[in-house]
Every structure is written in C-alpha cells, then in structure tokens.
C-alpha positions, 0 to 999 in steps of 0.5 A: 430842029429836031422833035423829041417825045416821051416814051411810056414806062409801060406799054399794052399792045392790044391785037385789033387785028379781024378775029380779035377785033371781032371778039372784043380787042377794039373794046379792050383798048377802050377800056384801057385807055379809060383806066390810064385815064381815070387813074392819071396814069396819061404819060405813064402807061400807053395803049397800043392797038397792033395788027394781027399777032398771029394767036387768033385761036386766042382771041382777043389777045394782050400784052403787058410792056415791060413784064412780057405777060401775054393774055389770051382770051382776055375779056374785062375781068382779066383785063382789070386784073391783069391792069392792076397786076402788071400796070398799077402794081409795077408803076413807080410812084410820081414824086411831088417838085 
C-alpha cells in the first residue's frame, strides 16, 4: 500500500546552517511557523529549516517558493513584510464545500 501526502502551495526554506542559526534562522523558522499557524495557513504554506545555503556572508538568509525571492540579512521586520508579500498576497483564497 502506497502512502500519498499533500504538497504545500508555498514553501519558505530558512538556512539554519552555523552563521545563520547564529544570526537568528532557528528563530525565523519560528516565527514562520507561528504566522502559518495564526493565519490557518497549516497545508497551505510549509516551513523548511536547509543546511547551509552557501550565502553565509548574508546571514540569516530565506527563501520564498514558488516566487524565488531570496532574503539576505532577513530579520523579523523583513520577515513579516516578506511573508505578507510573497505568502498572504499570492495565496489562493480556500473555497467553502
């Protein structure tokens, strides 16, 4: 028997790798994860912590599937801004059964 599961409709990848967990991406994903659940977003939107993205003199650094947008230095101002632009401004509205 085969398992299926739902793929998001976005995705935010937060580096959690040394420099950027030091400079606050274990926090970031927090946050998001927060927001996705305030917002009922849970399904929607999905919070992925990656390894080091090779940008560590960006630190903290993000990313925003499917627009591509790439964040460096994203502390928790950008963070909500980015979020609002990228996830709550994209997201197709759930329809009621």
């Amino acid at each position: 028997m085969s398992k299926s599961f739902n793929t998001p409709d976005k995705v935010i990848y937060v580096c959690t790798g040394s420099k950027c967990k030091k400079k606050g991406g274990k926090d970031l994903s927090k946050l998001f994860r927060g927001m996705i659940k305030d917002l009922g977003l849970k399904g929607q939107v999905e919070v992925i912590k990656t390894d080091c993205t090779d940008r560590c003199d960006y630190a903290p650094v993000t990313c925003m599937q499917p627009d591509n947008a790439w964040m460096p230095y994203t502390d928790e101002r950008k963070a909500k801004e980015a979020f609002q632009e990228h996830i709550l401004n994209n997201t197709p509205k759930q329809e009621n059964p």
